[in-house]
Backbone as ProteinMPNN parsed JSONL, in Angstrom:
{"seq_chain_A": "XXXXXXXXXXXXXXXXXXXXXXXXXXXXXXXXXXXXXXXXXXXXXXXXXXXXXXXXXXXXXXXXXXXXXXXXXXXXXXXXXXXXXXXXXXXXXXXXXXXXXXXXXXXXXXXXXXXXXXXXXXXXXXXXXXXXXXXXXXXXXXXXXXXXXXX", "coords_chain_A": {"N_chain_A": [[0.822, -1.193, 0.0], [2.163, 1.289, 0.322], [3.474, 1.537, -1.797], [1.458, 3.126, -3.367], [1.404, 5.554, -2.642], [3.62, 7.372, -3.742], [2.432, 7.537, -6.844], [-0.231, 8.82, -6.316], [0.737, 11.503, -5.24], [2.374, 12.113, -7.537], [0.747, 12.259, -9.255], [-1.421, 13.927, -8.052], [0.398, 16.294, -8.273], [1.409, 16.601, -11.471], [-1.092, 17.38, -11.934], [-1.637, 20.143, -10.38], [0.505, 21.42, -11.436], [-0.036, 21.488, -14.912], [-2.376, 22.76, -14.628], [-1.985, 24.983, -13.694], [-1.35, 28.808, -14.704], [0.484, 29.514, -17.24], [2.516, 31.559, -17.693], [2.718, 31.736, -15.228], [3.764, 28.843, -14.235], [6.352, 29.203, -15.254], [7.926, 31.553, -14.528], [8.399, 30.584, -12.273], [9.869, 28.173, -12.664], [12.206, 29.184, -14.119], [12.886, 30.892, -11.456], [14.255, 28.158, -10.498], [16.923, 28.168, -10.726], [19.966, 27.209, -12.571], [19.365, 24.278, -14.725], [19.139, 20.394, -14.714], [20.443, 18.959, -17.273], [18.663, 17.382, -20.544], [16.962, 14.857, -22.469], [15.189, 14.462, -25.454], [12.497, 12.727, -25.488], [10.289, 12.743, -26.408], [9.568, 15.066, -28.263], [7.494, 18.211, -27.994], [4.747, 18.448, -28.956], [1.075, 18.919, -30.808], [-1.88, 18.498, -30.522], [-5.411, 16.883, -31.08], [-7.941, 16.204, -28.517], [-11.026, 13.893, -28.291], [-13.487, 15.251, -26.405], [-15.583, 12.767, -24.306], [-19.171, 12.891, -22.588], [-21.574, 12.162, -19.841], [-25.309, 11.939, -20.144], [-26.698, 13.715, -17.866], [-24.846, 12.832, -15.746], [-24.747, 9.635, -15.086], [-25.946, 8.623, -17.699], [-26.266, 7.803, -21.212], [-22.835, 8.285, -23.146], [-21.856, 10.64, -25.074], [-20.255, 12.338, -27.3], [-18.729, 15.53, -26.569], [-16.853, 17.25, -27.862], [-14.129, 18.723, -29.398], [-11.051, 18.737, -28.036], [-7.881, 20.69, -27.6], [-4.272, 19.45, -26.988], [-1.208, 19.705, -25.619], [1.698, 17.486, -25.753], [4.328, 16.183, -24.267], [7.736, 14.359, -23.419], [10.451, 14.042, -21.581], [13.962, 12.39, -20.579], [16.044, 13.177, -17.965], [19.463, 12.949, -17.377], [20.051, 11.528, -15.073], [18.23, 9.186, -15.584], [15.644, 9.733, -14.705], [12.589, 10.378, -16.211], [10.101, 12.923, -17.385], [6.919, 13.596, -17.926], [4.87, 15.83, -19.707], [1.492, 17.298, -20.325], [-0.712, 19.314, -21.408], [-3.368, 21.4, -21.599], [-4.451, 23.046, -24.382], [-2.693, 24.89, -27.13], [0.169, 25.285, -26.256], [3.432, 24.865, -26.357], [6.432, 25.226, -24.806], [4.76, 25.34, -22.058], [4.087, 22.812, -21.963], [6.596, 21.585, -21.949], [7.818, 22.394, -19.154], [6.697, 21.549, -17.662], [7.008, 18.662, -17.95], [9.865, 18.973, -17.253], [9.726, 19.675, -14.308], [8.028, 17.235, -13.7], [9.942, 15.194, -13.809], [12.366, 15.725, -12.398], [10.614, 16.112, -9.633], [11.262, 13.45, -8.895], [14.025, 13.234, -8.993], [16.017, 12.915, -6.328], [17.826, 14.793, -5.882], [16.601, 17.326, -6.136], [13.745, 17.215, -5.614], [12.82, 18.224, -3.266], [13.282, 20.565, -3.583], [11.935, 21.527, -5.56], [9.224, 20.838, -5.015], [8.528, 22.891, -2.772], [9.434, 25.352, -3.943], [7.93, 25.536, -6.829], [5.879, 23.797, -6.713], [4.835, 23.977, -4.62], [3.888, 26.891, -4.403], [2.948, 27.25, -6.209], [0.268, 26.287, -5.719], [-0.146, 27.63, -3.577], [-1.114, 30.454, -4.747], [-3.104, 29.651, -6.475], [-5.039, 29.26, -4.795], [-5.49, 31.726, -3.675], [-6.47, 33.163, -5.934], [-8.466, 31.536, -6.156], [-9.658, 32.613, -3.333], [-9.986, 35.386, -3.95], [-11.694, 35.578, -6.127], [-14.315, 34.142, -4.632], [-14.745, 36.01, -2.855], [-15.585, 37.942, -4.953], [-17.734, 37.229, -5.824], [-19.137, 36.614, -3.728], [-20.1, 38.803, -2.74], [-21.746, 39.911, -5.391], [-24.065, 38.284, -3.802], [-27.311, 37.184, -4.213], [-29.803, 37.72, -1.506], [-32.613, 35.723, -1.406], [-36.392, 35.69, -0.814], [-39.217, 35.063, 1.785], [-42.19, 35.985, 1.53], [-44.965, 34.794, 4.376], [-47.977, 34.955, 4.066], [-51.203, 35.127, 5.811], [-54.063, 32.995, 5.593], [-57.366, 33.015, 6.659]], "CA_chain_A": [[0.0, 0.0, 0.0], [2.807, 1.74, 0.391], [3.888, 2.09, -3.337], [0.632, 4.231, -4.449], [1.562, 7.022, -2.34], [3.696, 8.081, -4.676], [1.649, 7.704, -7.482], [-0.569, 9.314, -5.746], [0.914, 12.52, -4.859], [2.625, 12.471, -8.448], [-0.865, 12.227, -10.426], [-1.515, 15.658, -8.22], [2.012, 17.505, -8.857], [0.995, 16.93, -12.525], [-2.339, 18.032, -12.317], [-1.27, 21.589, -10.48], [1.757, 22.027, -13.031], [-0.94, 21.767, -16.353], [-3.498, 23.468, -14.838], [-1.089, 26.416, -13.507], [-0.817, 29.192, -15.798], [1.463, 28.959, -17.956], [3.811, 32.625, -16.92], [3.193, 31.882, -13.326], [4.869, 27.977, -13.764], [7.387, 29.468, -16.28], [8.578, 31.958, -13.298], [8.625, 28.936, -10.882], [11.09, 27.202, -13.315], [13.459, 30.27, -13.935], [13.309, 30.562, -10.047], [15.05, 26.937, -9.683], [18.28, 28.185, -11.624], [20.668, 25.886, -13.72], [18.976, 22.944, -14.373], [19.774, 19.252, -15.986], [20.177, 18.409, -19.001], [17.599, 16.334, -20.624], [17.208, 14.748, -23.931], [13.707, 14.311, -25.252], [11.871, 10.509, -25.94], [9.041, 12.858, -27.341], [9.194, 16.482, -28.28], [6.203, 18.744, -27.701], [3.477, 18.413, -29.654], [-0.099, 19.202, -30.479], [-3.174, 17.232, -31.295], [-6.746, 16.836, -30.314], [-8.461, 14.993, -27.881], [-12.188, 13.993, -28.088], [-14.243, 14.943, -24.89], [-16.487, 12.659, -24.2], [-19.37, 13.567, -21.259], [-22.695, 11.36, -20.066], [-26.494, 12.685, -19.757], [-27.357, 13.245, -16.4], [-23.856, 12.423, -15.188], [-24.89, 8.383, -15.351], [-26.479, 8.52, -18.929], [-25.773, 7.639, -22.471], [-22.444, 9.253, -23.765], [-21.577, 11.404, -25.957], [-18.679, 13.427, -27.734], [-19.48, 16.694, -26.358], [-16.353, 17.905, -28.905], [-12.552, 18.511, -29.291], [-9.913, 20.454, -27.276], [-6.092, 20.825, -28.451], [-3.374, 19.621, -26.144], [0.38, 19.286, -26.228], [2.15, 16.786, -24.922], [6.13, 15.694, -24.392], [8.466, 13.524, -22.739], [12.021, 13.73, -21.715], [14.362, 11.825, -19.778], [17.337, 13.388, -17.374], [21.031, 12.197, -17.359], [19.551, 10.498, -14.058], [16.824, 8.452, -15.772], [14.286, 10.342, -14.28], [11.304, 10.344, -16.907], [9.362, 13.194, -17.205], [6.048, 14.091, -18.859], [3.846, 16.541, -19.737], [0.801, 17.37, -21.041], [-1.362, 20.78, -21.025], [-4.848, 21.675, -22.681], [-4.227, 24.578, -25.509], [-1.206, 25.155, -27.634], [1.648, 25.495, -25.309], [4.536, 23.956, -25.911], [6.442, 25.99, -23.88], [4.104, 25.044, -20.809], [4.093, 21.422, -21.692], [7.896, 21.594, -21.358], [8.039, 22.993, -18.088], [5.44, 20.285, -16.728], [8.242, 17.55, -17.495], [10.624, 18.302, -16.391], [9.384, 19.454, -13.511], [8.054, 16.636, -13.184], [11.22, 14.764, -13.841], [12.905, 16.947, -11.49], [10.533, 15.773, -8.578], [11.892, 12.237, -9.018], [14.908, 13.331, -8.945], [16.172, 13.375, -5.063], [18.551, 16.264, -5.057], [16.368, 18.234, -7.037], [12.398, 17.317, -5.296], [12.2, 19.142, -2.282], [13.185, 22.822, -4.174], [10.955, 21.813, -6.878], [7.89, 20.861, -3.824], [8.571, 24.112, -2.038], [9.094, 26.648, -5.113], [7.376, 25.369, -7.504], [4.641, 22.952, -6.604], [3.77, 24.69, -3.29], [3.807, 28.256, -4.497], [1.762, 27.318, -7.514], [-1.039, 25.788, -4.817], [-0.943, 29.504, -2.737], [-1.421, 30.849, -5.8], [-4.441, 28.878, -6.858], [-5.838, 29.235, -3.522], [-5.548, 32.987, -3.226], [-7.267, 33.261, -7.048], [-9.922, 31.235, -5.845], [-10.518, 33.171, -2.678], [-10.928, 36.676, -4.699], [-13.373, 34.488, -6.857], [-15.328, 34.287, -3.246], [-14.918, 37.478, -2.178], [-16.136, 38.876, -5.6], [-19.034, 36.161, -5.758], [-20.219, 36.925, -2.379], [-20.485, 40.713, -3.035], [-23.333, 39.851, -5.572], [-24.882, 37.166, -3.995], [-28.738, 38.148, -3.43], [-30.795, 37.016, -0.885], [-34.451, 36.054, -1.808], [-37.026, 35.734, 0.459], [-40.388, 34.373, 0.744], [-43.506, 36.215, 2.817], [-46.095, 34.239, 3.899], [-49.517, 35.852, 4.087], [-52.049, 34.488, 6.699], [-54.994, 32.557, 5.093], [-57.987, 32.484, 7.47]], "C_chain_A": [[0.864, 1.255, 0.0], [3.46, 3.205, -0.64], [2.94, 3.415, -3.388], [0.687, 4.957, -4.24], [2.252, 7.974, -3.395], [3.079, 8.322, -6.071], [0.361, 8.665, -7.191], [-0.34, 11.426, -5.789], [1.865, 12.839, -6.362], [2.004, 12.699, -9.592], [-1.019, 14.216, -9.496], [-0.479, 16.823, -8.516], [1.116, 17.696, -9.946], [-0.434, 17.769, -12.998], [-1.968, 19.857, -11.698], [-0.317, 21.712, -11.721], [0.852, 22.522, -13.995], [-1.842, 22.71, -16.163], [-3.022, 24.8, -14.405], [-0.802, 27.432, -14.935], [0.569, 29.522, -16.52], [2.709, 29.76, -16.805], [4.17, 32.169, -15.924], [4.257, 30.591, -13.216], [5.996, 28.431, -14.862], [8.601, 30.782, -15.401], [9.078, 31.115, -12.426], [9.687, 28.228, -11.44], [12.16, 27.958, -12.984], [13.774, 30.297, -12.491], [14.57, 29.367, -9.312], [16.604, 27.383, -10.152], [18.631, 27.1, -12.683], [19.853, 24.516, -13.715], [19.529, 21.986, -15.271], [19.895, 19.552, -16.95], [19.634, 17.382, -19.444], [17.62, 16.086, -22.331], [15.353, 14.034, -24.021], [13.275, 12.939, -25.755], [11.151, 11.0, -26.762], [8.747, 14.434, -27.497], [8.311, 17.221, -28.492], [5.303, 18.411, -28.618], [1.92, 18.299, -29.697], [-1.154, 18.578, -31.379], [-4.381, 17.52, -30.452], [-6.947, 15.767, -29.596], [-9.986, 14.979, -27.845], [-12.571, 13.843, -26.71], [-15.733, 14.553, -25.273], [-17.513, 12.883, -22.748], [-21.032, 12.133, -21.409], [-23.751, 12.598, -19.736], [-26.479, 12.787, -18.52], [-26.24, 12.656, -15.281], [-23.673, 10.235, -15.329], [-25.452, 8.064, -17.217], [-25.942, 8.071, -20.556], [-24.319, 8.205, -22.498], [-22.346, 9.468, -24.786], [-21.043, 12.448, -26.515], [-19.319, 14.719, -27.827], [-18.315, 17.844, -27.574], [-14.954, 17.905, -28.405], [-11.935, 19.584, -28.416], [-8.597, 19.723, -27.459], [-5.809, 20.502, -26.822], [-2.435, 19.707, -26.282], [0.608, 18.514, -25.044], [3.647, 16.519, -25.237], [6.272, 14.959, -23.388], [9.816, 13.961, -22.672], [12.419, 12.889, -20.619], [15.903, 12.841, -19.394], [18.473, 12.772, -17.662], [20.785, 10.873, -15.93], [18.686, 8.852, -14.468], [16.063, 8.928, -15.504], [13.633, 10.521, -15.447], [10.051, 11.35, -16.745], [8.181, 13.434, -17.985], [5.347, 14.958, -18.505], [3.052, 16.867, -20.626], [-0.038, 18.261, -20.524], [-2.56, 20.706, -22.225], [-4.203, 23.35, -23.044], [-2.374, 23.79, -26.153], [0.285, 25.483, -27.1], [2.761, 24.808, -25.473], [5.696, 23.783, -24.925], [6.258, 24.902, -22.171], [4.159, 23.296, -20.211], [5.53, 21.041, -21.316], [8.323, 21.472, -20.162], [7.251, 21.954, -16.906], [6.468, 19.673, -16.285], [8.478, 17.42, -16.751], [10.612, 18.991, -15.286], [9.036, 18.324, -12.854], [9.153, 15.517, -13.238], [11.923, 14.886, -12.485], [12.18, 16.29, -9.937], [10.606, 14.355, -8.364], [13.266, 12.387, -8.773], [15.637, 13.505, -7.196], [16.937, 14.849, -4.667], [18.009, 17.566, -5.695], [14.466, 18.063, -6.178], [11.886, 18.117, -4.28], [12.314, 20.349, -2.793], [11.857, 22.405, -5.237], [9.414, 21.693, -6.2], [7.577, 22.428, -3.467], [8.833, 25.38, -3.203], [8.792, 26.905, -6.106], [5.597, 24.823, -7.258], [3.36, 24.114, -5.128], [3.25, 26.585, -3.433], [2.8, 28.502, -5.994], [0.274, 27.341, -6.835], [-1.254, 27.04, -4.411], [-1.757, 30.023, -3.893], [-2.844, 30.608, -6.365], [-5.347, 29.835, -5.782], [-6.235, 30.794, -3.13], [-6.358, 33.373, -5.105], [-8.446, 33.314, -6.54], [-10.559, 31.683, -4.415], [-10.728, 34.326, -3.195], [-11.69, 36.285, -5.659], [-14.32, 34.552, -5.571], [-15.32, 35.305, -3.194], [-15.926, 38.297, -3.804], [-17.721, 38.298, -5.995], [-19.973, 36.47, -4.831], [-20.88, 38.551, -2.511], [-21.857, 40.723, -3.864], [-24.252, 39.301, -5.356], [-26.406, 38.594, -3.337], [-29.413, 37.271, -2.682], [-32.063, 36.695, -1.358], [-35.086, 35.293, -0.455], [-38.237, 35.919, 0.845], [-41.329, 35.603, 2.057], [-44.434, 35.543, 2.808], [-46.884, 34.903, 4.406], [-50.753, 34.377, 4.849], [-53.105, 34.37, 5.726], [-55.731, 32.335, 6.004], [-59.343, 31.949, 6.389]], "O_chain_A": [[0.303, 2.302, -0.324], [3.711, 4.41, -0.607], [3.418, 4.549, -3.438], [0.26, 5.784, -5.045], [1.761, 9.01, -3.844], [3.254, 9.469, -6.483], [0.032, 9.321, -8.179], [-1.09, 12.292, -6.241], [2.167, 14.032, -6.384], [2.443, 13.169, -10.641], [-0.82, 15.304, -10.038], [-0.665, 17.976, -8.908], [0.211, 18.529, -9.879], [-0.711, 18.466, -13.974], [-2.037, 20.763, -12.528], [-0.631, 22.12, -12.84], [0.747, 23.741, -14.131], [-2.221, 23.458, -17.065], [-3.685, 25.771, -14.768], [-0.233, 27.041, -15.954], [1.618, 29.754, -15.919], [3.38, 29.33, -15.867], [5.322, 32.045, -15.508], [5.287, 30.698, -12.549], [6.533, 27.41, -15.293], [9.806, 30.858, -15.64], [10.216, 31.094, -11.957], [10.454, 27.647, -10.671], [12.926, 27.764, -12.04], [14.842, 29.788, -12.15], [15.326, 29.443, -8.343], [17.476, 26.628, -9.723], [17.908, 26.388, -13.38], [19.769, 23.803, -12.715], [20.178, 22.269, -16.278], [19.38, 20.523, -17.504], [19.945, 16.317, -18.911], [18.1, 16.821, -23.195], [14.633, 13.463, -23.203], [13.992, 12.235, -26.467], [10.964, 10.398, -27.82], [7.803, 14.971, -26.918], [8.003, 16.998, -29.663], [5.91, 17.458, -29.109], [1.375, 17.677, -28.785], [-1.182, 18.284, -32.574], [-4.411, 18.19, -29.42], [-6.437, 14.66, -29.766], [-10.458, 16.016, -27.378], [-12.294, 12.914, -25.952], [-16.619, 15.124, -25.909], [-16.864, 13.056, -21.717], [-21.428, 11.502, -22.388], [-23.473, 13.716, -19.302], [-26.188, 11.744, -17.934], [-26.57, 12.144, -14.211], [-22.613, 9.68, -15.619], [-25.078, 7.006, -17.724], [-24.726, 8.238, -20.649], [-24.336, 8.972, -21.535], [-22.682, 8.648, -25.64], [-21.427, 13.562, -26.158], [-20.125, 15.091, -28.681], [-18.726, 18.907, -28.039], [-14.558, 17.346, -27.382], [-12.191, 20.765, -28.182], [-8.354, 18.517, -27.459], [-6.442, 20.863, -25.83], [-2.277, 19.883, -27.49], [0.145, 18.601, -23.907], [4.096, 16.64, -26.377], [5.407, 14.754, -22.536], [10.366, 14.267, -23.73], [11.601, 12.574, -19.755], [16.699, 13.18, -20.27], [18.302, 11.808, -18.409], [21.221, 9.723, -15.878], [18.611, 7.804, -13.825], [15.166, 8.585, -16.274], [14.477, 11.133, -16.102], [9.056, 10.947, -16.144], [8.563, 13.508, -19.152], [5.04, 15.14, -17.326], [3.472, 16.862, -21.783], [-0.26, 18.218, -19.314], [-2.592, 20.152, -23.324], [-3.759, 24.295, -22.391], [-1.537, 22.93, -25.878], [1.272, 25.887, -27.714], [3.06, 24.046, -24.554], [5.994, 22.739, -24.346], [7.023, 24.196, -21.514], [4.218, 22.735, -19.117], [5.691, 20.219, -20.413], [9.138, 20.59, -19.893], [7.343, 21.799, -15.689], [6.97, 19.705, -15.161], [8.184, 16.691, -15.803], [11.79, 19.101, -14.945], [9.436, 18.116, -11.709], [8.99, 14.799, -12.251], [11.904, 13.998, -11.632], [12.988, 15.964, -9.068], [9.852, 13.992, -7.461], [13.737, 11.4, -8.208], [15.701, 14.712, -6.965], [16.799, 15.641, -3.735], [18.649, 18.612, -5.809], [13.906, 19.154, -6.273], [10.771, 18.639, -4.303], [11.497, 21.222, -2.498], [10.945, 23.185, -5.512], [8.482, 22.319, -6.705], [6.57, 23.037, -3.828], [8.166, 26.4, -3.033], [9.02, 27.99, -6.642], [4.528, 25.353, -7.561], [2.235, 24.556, -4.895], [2.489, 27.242, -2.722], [2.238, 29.454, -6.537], [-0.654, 28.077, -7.172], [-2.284, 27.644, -4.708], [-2.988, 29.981, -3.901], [-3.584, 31.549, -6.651], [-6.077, 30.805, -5.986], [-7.174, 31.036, -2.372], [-6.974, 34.421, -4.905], [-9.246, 34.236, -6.381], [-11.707, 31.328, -4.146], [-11.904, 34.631, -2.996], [-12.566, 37.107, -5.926], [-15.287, 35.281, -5.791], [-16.346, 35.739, -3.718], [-16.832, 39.108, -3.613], [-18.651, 38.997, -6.398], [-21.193, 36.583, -4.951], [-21.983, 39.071, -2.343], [-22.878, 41.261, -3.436], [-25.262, 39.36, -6.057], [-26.561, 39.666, -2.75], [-29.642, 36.13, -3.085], [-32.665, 37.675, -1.798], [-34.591, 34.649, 0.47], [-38.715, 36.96, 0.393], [-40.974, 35.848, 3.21], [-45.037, 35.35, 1.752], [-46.51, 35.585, 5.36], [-50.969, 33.216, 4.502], [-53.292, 35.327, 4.974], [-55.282, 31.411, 6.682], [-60.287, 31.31, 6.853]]}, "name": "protein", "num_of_chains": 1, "seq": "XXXXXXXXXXXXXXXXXXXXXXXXXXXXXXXXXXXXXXXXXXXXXXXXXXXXXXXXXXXXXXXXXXXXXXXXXXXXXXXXXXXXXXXXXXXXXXXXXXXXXXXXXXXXXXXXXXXXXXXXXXXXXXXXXXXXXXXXXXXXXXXXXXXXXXX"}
């Protein structure tokens, strides 16, 4: 049971990285300084993917339509293996996924890439999505029923 932790906690790295915008993880990289050198298995590239969705969440499906991704691979001088893959045209972004995630495989390289990358992407998020609340709550409206006595 052990194993899936990391799997685990390396399915969410990847998911902040892709869904981070791009600049903000493209600062977070520059931040780490010099890094490996990597040679690529699969250099960026962009293609579609069909989304499919059901009725009713349980229901029939059906291809609700396409969205572009890019995706790559490289591998470190370590072995480390990284990938990435981003929704839109980025290649760029999909880059930066890698070998990041590469990078947090890597031991002398995972805790900087946790702490000034991964964890400063999460604040980040988190402070978005509370001025999303704060500007949400400002219009929420109350409604509000009267009832009227029937004798």
């Amino acid at each position: 049971m052990n194993e899936a932790a990391p799997d685990v906690s390396r399915r969410l790295a990847l998911g902040v990285l892709a869904c981070a915008p791009a600049p903000d993880l493209a600062d977070c990289v520059r931040a780490l300084g010099e890094l490996p050198r990597f040679t690529w298995l699969r250099q960026p590239e962009t293609g579609l993917v069909m989304l499919r969705a059901r009725i009713g969440g349980n229901g029939a499906r059906f291809n609700l339509g396409e969205a572009s991704v890019t995706r790559c691979t490289l591998r470190l001088a370590d072995g480390s293996i990284g990938v990435g893959t981003v929704r839109g045209r980025n290649p760029r972004h999909a880059e930066h996924v890698a070998i990041c995630d590469a990078l947090l495989q890597h031991p002398e390289y995972a805790g900087r890439v946790q702490a000034q990358v991964i964890d400063v992407l999460v604040r980040a998020e988190q402070a978005r999505h509370a001025r999303r609340s704060v500007q949400v709550s400002a219009s929420k409206v109350d409604f509000f029923t009267l009832v009227r006595g029937e004798d």
